[in-house]
N, C-alpha and C positions, 0 to 999 in steps of 0.2 A: 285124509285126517291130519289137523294140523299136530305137529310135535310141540310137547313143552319145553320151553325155553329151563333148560338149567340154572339152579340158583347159583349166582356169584358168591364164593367162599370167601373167608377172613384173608387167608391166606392169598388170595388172587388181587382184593383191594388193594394189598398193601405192596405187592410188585405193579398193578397198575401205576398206583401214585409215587411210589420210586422213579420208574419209567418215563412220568409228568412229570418229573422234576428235573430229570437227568435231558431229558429235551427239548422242557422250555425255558432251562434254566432259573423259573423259580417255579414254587408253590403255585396251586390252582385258586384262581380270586373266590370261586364258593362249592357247596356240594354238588349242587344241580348240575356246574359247567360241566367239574370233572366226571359225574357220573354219565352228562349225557354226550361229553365226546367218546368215554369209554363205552358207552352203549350198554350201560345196566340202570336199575332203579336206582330213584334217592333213598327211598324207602330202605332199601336192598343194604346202604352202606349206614344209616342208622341201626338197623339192628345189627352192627358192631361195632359201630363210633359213633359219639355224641358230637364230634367236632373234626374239623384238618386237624386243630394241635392236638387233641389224642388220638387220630392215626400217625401224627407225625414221632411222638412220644413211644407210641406203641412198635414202631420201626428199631429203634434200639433197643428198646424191652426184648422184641425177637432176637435179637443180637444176643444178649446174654442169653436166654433161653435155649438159642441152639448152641450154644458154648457149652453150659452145663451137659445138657444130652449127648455131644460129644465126648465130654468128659466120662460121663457116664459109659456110654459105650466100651469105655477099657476096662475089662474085670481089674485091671491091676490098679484104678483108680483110688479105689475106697480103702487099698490097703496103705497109700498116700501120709506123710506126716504133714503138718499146715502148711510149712513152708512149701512143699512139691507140689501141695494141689493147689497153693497159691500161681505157683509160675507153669504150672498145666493150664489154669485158667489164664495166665497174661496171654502167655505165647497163644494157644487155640483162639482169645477173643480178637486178639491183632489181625489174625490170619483171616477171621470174617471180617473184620474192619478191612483192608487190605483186599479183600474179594470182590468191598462195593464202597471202595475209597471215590470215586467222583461221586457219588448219593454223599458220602458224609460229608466231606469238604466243603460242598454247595450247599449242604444245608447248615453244618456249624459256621457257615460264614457268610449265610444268607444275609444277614440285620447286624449294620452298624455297630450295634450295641450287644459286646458278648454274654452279658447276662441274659437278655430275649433270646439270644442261642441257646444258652445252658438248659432254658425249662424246656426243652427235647428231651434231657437229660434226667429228668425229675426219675421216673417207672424205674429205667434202670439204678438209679441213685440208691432207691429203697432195695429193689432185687440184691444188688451188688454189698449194701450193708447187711442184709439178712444173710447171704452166703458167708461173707466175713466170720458172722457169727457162730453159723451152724459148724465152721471146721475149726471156728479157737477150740484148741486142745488145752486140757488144765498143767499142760507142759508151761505154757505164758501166763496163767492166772497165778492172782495174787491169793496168799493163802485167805484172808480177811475176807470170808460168804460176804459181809453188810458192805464191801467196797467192790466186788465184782461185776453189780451191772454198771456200774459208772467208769470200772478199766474197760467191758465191754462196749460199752458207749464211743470212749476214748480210744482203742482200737479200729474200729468199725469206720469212724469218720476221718482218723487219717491215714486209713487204707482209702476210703473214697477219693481223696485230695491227693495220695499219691498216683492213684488211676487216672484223674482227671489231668495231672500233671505230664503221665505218658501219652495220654492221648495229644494231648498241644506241642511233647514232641514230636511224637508219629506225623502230625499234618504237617510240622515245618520240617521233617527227614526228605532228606532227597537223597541218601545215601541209596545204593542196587539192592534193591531186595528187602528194603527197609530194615537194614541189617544191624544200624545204629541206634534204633530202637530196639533191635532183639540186645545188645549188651547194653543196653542201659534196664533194661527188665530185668535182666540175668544181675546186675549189679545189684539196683537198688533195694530187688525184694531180698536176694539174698544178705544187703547190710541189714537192711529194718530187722529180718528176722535175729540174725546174731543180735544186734544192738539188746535187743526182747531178752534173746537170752542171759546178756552178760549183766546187764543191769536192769530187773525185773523191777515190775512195779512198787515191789514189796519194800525192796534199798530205797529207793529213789519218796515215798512215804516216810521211811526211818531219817530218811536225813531231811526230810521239810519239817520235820516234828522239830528236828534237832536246831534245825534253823529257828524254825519258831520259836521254842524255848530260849535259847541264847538271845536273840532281840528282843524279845517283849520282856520276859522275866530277867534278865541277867545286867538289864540295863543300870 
């Protein structure tokens, strides 16, 4: 009696197609090729991906994803102020960058053009502004309810831009141990956050008002 073939998991696809990357040096030309030198259905990798660019997107989506569950794993996490669970998140998401650095390098640096690299980047962009959010503490909010989703906003996106910033160091560190990237993590979240605290958004309002008024009116 023949045996049923086991179904291929999400999780299986996406170390197959890693693994096609990392030994042919690029991306697979369509579905069918890579599902049938892997030896499963097309069918099989449709009912988890519409496309290569959303499994390739969904690659570092799992990146953060097991970041956070690491995190998670510390009871001592959630007792965390923003700034510590910010640089629990740097340091752990490096350390997976850093576990499958030739997959990332060959693929942020597959295409010419580093913006057609970046939309790899889109899943975790939105994941990584949503964590942002959920651990601003009303320690950095401004008192002003009708201006808080717009500091949220304006938080959110240039913590994105500082991330994206460390990542483009981490690819060009050749320091041991990528060790030049752990102080520049350690440095720069710990300025952003002091900066947060010494001049909150609420000054930095009181004195454009002021500006405003003096130039328009006082002219």
């Amino acid at each position: 009696m023949a045996t049923q073939k086991a179904k291929i998991t999400k999780d299986a696809i996406v170390s197959l197609y890693m693994n096609y990357v990392l030994e042919h040096g690029k991306a697979p030309k369509s579905v069918y090729l890579f599902a049938k030198e892997n030896k499963f259905e097309e069918s099989e990798f449709y009912a988890f991906f519409g496309t290569l660019e959303g499994l390739e997107k969904e690659v570092f989506q799992l990146f953060f994803v097991n970041t956070i569950n690491l995190l998670h794993a510390h009871a001592d996490y959630n007792t965390y102020g923003m700034k510590d669970k910010m640089l629990s998140f740097y340091f752990t998401f490096f350390e997976l960058l850093s576990a499958n650095r030739s997959y990332v390098m060959q693929t942020l640096k597959s295409n010419p053009n580093p913006l057609k690299n970046l939309t790899q980047l889109t899943l975790l962009r939105e994941s990584f502004k949503n964590y942002t959010k959920e651990i601003l503490t009303d320690e950095y909010r401004i008192s002003q309810e009708k201006l808080q989703n717009f500091q949220d906003k304006a938080i959110q996106e240039s913590a994105w831009l500082q991330l994206m910033y460390t990542i483009k160091f981490w690819m060009d560190d050749s320091s041991a141990a990528f060790e030049k990237t752990d102080i520049l993590i350690e440095k720069s979240v710990t300025t952003t956050f002091e900066l947060m605290r010494i001049a909150p958004l609420n000054h930095l309002l009181d004195l454009g008002k002021f500006i405003f008024k003096e130039k328009i009116y006082n002219k």
